[in-house]
C-alpha positions as CSV (number, residue, x, y, z in Angstrom):
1,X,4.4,9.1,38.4
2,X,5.5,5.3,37.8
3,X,3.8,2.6,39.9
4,X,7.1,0.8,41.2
5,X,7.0,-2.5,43.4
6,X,9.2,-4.6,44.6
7,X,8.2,-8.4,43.2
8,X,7.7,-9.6,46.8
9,X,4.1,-7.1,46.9
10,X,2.6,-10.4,44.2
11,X,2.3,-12.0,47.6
12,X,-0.5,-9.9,47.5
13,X,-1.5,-10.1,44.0
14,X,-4.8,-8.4,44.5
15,X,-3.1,-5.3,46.2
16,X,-1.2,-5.1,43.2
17,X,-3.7,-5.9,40.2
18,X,-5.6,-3.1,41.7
19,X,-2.9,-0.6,41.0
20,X,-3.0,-1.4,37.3
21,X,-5.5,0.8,35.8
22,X,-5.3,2.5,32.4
23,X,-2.6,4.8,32.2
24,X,-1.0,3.5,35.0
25,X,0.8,0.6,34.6
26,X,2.8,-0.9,37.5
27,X,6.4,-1.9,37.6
28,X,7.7,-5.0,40.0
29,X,11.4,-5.1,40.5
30,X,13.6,-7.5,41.8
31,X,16.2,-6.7,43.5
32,X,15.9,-3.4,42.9
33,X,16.1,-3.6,38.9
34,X,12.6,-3.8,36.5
35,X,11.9,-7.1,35.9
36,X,7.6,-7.0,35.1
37,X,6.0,-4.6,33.9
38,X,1.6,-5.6,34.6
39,X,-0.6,-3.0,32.1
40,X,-4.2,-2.4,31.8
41,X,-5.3,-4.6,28.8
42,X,-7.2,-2.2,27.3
43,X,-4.2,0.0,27.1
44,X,-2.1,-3.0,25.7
45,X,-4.7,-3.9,22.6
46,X,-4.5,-0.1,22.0
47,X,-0.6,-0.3,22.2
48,X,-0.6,-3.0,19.3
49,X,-3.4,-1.5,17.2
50,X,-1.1,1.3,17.0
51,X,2.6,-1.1,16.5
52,X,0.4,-2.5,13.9
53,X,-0.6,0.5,11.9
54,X,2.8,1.6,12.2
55,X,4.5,-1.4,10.6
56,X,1.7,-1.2,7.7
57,X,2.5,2.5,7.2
58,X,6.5,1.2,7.2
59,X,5.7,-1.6,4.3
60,X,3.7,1.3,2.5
61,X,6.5,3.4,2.7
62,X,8.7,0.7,1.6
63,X,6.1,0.1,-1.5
64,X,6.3,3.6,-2.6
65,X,9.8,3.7,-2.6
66,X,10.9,0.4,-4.4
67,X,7.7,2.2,-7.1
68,X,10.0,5.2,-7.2
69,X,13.5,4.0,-7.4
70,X,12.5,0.8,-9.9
71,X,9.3,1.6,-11.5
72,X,6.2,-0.8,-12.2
73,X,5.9,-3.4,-14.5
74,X,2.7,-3.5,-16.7
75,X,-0.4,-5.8,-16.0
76,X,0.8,-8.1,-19.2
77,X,3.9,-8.5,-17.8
78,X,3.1,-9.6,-14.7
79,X,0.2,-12.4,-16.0
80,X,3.4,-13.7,-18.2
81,X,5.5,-13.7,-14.9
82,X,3.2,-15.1,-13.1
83,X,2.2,-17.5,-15.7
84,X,-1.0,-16.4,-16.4
């Protein structure tokens, strides 16, 4: 179940920081609408170790495609393009 404050509880900021643990973030709203969300930061490395395999796996993808669709150029060719 979400961890929902209002933004007036950071008056309080220990009360709050206390609620964040891993797995259980906590969500401060103002005015009734999400404005912060606070996270465990051990959760939050996690979360971009994984964005960050993701987008790797993405460019992969995108490698073996452009390999597929337009082919490879041999190692000669490439020293000459590159000036080699």
């Amino acid at each position: 179940m979400p961890n929902i404050m209002p933004i007036s509880e950071l008056r309080n900021y220990t009360k709050v920081v206390n609620n964040v643990k891993y797995g259980s973030r906590v969500y401060l709203t103002k005015n009734g609408h999400g404005q912060i969300a606070m996270i465990n930061m051990k959760e939050l490395d996690e979360m971009e170790k994984e964005l960050a395999l993701y987008r790797f796996k993405l460019e992969m993808e995108k490698g073996e495609r452009s390999i597929l669709e337009e082919g490879t150029i041999s190692s000669e060719d490439l020293k000459q393009e590159l000036g080699i």
